[in-house]
LUMKEBA-829287 format. One record per residue (C-alpha): x, y, z. Coordinates in nm, 2 decimals. Layout:
# residues N
R;east;north;up
R;X;Y;Z $
...
***
This chain:
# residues 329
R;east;north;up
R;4.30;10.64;17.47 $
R;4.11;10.38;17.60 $
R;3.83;10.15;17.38 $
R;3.51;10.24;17.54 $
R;3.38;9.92;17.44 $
R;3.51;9.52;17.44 $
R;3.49;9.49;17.08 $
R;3.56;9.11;17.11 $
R;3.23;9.13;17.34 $
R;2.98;9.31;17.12 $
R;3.09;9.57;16.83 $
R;3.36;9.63;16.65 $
R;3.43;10.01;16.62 $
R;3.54;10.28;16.32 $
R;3.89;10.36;16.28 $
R;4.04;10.68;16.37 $
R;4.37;10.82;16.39 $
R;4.60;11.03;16.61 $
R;4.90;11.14;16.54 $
R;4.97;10.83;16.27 $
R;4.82;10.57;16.49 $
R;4.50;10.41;16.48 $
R;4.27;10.39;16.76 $
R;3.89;10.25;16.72 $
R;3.55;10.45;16.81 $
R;3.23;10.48;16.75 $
R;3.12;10.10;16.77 $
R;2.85;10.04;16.58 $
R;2.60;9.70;16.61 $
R;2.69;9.40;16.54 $
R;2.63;9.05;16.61 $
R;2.74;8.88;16.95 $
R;2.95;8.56;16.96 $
R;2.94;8.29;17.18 $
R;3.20;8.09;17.01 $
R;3.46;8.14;17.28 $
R;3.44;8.30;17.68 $
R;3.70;8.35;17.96 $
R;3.72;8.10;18.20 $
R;3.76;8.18;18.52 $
R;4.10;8.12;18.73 $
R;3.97;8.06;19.09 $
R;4.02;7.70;19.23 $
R;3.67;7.69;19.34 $
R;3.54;7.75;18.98 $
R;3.74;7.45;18.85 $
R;3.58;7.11;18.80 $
R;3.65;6.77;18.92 $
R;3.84;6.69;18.63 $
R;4.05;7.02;18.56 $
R;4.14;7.06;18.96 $
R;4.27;6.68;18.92 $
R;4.48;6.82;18.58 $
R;4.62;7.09;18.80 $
R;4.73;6.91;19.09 $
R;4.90;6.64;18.88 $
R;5.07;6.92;18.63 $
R;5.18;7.06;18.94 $
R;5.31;6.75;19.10 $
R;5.48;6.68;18.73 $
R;5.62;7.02;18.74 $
R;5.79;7.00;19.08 $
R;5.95;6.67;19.02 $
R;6.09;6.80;18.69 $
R;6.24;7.09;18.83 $
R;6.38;6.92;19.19 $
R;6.49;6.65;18.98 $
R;6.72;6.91;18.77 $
R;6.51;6.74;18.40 $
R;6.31;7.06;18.31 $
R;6.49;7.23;18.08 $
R;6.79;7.00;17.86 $
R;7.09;7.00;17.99 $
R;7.44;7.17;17.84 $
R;7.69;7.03;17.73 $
R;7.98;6.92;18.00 $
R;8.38;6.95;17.89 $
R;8.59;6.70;17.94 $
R;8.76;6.66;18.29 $
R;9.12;6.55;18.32 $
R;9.08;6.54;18.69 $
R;8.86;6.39;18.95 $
R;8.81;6.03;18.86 $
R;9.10;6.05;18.57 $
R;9.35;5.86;18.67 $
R;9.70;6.04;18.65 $
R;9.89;5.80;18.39 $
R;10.20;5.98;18.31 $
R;10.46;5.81;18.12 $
R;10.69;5.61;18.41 $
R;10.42;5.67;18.62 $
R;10.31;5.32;18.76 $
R;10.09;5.39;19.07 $
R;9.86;5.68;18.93 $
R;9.62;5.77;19.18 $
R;9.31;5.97;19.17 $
R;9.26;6.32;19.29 $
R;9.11;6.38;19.63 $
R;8.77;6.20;19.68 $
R;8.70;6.42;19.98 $
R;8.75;6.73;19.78 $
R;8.54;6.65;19.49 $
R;8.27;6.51;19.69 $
R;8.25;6.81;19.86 $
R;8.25;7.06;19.49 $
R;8.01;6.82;19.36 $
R;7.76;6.89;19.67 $
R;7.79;7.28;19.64 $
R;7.72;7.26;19.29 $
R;7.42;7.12;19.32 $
R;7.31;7.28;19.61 $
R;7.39;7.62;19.38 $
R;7.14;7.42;19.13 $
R;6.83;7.37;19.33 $
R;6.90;7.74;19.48 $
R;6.84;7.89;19.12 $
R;6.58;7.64;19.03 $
R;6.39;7.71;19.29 $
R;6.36;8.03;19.20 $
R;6.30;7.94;18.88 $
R;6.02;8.21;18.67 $
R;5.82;8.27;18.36 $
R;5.70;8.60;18.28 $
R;5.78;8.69;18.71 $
R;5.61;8.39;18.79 $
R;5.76;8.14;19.08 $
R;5.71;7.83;18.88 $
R;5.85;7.51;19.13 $
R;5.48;7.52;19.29 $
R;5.59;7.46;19.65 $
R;5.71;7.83;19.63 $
R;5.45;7.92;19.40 $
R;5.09;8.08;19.50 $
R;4.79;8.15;19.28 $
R;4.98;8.31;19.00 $
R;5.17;7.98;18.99 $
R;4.80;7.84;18.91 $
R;4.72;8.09;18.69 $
R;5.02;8.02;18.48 $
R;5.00;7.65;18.48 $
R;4.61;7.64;18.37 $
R;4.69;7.86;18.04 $
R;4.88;7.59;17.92 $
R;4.63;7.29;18.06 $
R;4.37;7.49;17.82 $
R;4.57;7.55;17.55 $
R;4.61;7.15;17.54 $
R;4.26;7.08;17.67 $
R;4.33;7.02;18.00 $
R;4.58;6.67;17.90 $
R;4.84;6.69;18.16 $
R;5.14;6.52;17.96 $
R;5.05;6.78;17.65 $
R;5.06;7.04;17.88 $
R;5.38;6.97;18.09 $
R;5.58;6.92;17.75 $
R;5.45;7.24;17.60 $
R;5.58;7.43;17.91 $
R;5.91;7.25;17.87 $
R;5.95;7.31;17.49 $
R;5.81;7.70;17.64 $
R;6.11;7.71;17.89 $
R;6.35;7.58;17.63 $
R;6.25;7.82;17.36 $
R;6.32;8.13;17.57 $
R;6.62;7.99;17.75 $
R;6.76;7.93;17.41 $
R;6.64;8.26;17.22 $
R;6.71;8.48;17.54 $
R;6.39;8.58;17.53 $
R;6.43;8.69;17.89 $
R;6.65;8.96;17.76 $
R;6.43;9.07;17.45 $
R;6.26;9.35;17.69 $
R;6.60;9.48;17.71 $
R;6.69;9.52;17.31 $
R;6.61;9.81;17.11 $
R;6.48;9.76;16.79 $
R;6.45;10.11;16.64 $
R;6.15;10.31;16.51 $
R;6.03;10.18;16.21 $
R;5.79;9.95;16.31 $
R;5.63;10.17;16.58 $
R;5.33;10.20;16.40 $
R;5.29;9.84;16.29 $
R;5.20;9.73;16.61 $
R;5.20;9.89;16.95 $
R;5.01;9.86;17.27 $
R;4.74;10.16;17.36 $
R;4.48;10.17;17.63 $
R;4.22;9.89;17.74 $
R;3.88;9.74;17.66 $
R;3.57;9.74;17.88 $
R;3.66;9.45;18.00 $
R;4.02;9.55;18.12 $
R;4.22;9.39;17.87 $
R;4.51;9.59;17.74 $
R;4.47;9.62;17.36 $
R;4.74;9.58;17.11 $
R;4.71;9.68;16.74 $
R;4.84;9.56;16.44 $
R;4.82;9.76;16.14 $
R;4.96;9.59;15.84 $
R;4.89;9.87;15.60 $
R;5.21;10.02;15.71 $
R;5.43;9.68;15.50 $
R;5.25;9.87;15.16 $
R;5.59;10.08;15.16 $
R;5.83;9.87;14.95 $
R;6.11;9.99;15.16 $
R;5.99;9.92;15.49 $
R;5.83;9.59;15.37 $
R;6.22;9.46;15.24 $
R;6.39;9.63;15.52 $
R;6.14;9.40;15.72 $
R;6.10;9.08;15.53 $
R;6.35;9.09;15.24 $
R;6.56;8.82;15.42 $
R;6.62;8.56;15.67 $
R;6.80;8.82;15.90 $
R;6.54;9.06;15.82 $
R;6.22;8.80;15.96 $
R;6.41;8.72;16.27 $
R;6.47;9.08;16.38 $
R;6.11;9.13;16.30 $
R;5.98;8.81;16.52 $
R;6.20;8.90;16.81 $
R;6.07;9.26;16.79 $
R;5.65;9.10;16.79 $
R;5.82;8.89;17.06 $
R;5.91;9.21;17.27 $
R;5.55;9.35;17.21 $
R;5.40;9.03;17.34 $
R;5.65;9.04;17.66 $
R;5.57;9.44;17.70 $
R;5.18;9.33;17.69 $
R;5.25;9.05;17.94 $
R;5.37;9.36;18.19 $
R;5.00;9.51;18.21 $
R;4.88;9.19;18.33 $
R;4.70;9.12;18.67 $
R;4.86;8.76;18.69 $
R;4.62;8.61;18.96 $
R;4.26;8.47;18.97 $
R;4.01;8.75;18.86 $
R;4.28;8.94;18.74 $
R;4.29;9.06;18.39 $
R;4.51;8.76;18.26 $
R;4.48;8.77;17.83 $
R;4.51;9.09;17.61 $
R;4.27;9.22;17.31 $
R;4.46;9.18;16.96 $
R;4.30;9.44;16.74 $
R;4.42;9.36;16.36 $
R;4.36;9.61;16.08 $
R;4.43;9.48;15.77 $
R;4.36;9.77;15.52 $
R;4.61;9.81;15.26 $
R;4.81;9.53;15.40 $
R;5.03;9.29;15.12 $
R;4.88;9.05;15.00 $
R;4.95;8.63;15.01 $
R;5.11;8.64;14.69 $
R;5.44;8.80;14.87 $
R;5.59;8.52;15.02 $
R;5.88;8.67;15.23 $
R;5.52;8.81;15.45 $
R;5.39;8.47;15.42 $
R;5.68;8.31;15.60 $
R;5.66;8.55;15.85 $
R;5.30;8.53;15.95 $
R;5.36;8.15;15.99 $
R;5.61;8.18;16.20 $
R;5.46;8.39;16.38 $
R;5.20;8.24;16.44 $
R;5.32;7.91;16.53 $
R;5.59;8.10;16.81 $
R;5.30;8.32;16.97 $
R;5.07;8.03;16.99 $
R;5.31;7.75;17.11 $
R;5.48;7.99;17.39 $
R;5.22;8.20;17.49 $
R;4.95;8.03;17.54 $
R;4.62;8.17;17.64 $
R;4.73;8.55;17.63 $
R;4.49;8.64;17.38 $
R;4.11;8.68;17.50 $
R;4.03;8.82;17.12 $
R;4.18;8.84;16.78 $
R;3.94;9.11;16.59 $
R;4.03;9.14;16.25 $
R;3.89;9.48;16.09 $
R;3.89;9.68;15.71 $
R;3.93;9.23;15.60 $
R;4.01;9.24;15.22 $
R;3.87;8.96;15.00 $
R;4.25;8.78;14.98 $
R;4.20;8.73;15.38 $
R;4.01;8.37;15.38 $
R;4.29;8.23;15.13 $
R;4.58;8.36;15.40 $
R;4.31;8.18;15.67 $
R;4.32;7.88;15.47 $
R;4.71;7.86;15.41 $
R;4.75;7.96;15.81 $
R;4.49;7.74;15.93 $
R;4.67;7.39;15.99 $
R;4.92;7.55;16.21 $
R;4.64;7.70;16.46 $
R;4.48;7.51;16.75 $
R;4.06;7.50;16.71 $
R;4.06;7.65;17.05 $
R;4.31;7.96;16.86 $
R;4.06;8.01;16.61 $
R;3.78;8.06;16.84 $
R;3.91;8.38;16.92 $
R;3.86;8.50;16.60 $
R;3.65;8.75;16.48 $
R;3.64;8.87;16.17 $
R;3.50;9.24;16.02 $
R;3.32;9.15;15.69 $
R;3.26;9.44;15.43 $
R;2.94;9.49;15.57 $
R;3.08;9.58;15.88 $
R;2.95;9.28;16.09 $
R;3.13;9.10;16.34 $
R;3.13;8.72;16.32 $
R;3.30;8.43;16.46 $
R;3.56;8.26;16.22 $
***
C-alpha cells in the first residue's frame, strides 16, 4: 500500500490499519519545512569545493585499500619456519628454510589480497574507486555529508563503517532469522510520492510486558533486537536505486502511540544505541524521520537522545504535535 503523499514533503497523514499493521492516509494540511532537502548526486551538480572533497576521499580511499590499511588487520600466529632459524640441541649450523620458496608464498598471498580487495563492497557497491562507477560516488558522498563534506572525517567514518560490519558480520545479518515477534514493530511497506521506500516503526507494540522483557529485559535481549533493526535497515537498503537521480535514502515513519515511556531504562538503552549504530554506519539513508500520535514524554527522550545526534540528523525530523501539525524539530 503505497503513501499517496511524501509526508516528509508536505502532510502527515491519519493512521489506519490492515491486518495489525499500520499504514497512513488521508493527509491532512499542514505546514511545509524547509529545514532540510535532498541533494542531488550528479557530478555536475556538485560545487567547487564538494567535487575537490570527492576526488581527494576517493584518492584517500584507493591508497587505503591498495595499500592493504583499510580495515585493521588480524592477528598473525607465530611462525616457527621461514626466517626461524632451526636451533636444535647439537645443532650448530642451523640454516633457514628456503628463501626461494617463501618469497614465492609471500607473493601469492598478497596477490590473493589485492584480488579480494579489489573487489572489495558496501551494501553491493565496488568501493576501490578505480573499479568503481557512479554508485561508488554515490556511496562516498553520504558519508562526505554526513561529516560536512571534511575529507579526513569522512574517510575515518567509512573505516570505523567497514570495521563495524566486518566485526558484527553484518554482511551476514540478511541471512539470520529472527522470528516473528517483532514483525509488527517495524517493517518496510510501500513508497512515498517521492519514491522512497517507507519504513514504520510502531512502538506501541513494547506496551506488552512480555514482548517488551522478551525484547529488552537483558543485555542479550538488546543485541538480538539491534541486529534484527540492523537487518531492517540492510532489507531497506535492497529497494534502493544506488546511482545519481536514483532514489538513494528511505522515509522513516515513527508512531509513537502507546509506546513506554523514558522512565523504563532497559528501552532507553536501546534507543541510544540505536541511534548512535544507525547514524554512525548508515549514513545519509534517511531522507525523513516523521514522528506521529507524539506523547507529551517525547521532548524529554529528545533531550536525553539529543547529544548523540549530528545537527544535520536532526534536520530530518519532523515531529506530529497534538494538534496534528507537522513541524521541524
Amino acid at each position: 500500500m503505497a503513501v499517496e503523499d511524501s509526508i516528509a514533503q508536505e502532510q502527515p497523514s491519519k493512521v489506519a490499519q490492515e491486518n495489525g499493521k499500520v499504514f497512513l492516509s488521508e493527509p491532512t494540511a499542514v505546514e511545509k519545512s524547509s529545514s532540510y532537502r535532498e541533494e542531488s548526486d550528479f557530478l555536475s551538480d556538485l560545487n567547487d569545493f564538494e567535487k575537490k572533497a570527492l576526488f581527494e576521499l576517493k584518492s584517500q580511499l584507493e591508497e587505503a585499500i591498495l595499500g592493504n590499511c583499510l580495515l585493521k588487520k588480524e592477528d598473525q600466529p607465530e611462525k616457527n619456519d621461514g626466517n626461524v632459524m632451526k636451533a636444535e640441541k647439537g645443532d650448530e649450523e642451523a640454516q633457514p628454510e628456503d628463501a626461494g620458496q617463501e618469497k614465492a608464498t609471500q607473493q601469492c598471498e598478497e596477490k590473493k589480497f589485492e584480488e579480494k580487495n579489489n573487489i572489495l563492497c558496501l551494501w553491493g557497491v565496488p568501493l576501490l574507486p578505480s573499479k568503481g562507477g557512479e554508485a561508488t560516488d554515490v556511496i562516498l558522498l553520504k558519508f562526505l555529508r554526513a561529516r560536512e563534506f571534511k575529507v579526513n572525517d569522512a574517510f575515518e567514518m567509512l573505516k570505523n563503517t567497514l570495521q563495524w560490519r566486518k566485526d558484527g558480520n553484518i554482511d551476514s545479518v540478511l541471512e539470520e532469522e529472527f522470528g516473528a515477534e517483532l514483525g509488527s514493530a517495524a517493517y518496510m511497506n510501500g513508497i512515498d510520492k517521492e519514491g522512497h521506500p517507507v519504513c514504520y516503526n510502531i512502538y506501541g507494540v513494547f506496551a506488552d510486558e512480555e514482548l517488551y522483557k522478551k525484547t529488552f529485559g537483558t543485555g542479550e535481549n538488546r543485541r538480538h533486537f539491534l541486529r534484527w533493526r540492523f537487518q531492517l535497515m540492510e532489507k531497506g537498503i535492497q529497494k534502493l536505486d544506488l546511482r545519481p537521480g536514483g532514489v538513494t535514502s528511505l522515509l522513516q515513519i515513527n508512531d509513537l502511540k502507546n509506546s513506554p515511556g523514558p522512565s523504563r531504562k532497559e528501552l532507553r538503552i536501546a534507543m541510544k544505541q540505536a541511534v548512535g549504530a544507525l547514524q554512525d554506519n548508515y549514513p545519509e539513508y534517511v531522507a525523513r524521520n516523521i514522528f506521529i500520535n507524539v506523547p507529551f514524554w517525547f521532548y524529554a527522550l529528545n533531550a536525553l537522545l539529543s547529544p548523540f545526534l549530528t545537527q544535520r540528523s536532526k534536520s530530518k525530523f519532523m515531529v506530529a504535535r497534538p494538534a496534528k501539525v507537522l513541524t521541524p524539530f
